[in-house]
C-alpha positions as CSV (number, residue, x, y, z in Angstrom):
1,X,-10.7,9.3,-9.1
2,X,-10.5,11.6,-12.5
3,X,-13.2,13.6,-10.2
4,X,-10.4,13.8,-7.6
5,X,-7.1,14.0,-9.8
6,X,-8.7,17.1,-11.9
7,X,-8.1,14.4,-14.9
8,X,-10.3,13.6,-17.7
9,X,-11.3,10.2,-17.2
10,X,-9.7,8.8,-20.5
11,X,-6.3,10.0,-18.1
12,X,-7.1,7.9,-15.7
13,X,-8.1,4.7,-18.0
14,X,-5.0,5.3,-19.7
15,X,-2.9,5.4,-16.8
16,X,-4.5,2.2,-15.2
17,X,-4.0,0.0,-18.5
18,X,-0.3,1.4,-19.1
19,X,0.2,0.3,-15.3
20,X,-2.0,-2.8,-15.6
21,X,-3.9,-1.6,-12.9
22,X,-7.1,-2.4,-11.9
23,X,-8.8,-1.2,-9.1
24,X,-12.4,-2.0,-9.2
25,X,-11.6,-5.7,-9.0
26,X,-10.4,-5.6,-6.3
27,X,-12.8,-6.7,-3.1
28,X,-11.1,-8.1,-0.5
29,X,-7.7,-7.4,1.0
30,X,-4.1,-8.9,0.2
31,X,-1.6,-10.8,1.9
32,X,1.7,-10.6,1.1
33,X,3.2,-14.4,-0.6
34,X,6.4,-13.6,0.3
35,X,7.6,-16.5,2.8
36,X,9.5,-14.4,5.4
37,X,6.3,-11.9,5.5
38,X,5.5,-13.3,9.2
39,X,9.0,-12.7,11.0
40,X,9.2,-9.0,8.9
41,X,5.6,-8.3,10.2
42,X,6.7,-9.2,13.3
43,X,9.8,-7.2,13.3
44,X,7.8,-4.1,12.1
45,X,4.7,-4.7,14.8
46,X,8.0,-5.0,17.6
47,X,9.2,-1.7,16.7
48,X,5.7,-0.1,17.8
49,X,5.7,-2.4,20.5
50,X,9.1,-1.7,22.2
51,X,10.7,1.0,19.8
52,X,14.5,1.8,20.8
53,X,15.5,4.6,22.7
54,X,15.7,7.9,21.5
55,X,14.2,7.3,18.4
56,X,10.6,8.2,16.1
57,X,9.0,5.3,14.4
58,X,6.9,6.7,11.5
59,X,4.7,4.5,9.5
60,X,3.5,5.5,5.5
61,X,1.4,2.6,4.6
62,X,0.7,2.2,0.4
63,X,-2.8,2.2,-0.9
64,X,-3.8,0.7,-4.3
């Protein structure tokens, strides 16, 4: 990532503690524990699905 970012490495270590971040542990992925996450995935997955009229659904998904 330092590689990537143009950052000395120290940068990036810095910027993952200050964060708490910390990426190399993490193998497998994540679901969300939030107990509405199935009717707002399934709200977001019906506007691909049927999107309304006249309008552009855009998706920018996060990565950690």
């Amino acid at each position: 990532m330092a590689r990537a970012a143009e950052f000395a490495p120290s940068t990036i270590l810095r910027i993952w503690k200050a964060l708490n971040l910390q990426p190399h542990r993490t193998e497998t992925f994540k679901l969300s524990t939030d107990p509405l996450f199935v009717e707002k995935l399934r709200d977001i997955v019906g506007l691909y699905l049927s999107p309304p009229e006249r309008v552009l659904v855009l998706c920018a998904d996060e990565k950690s």
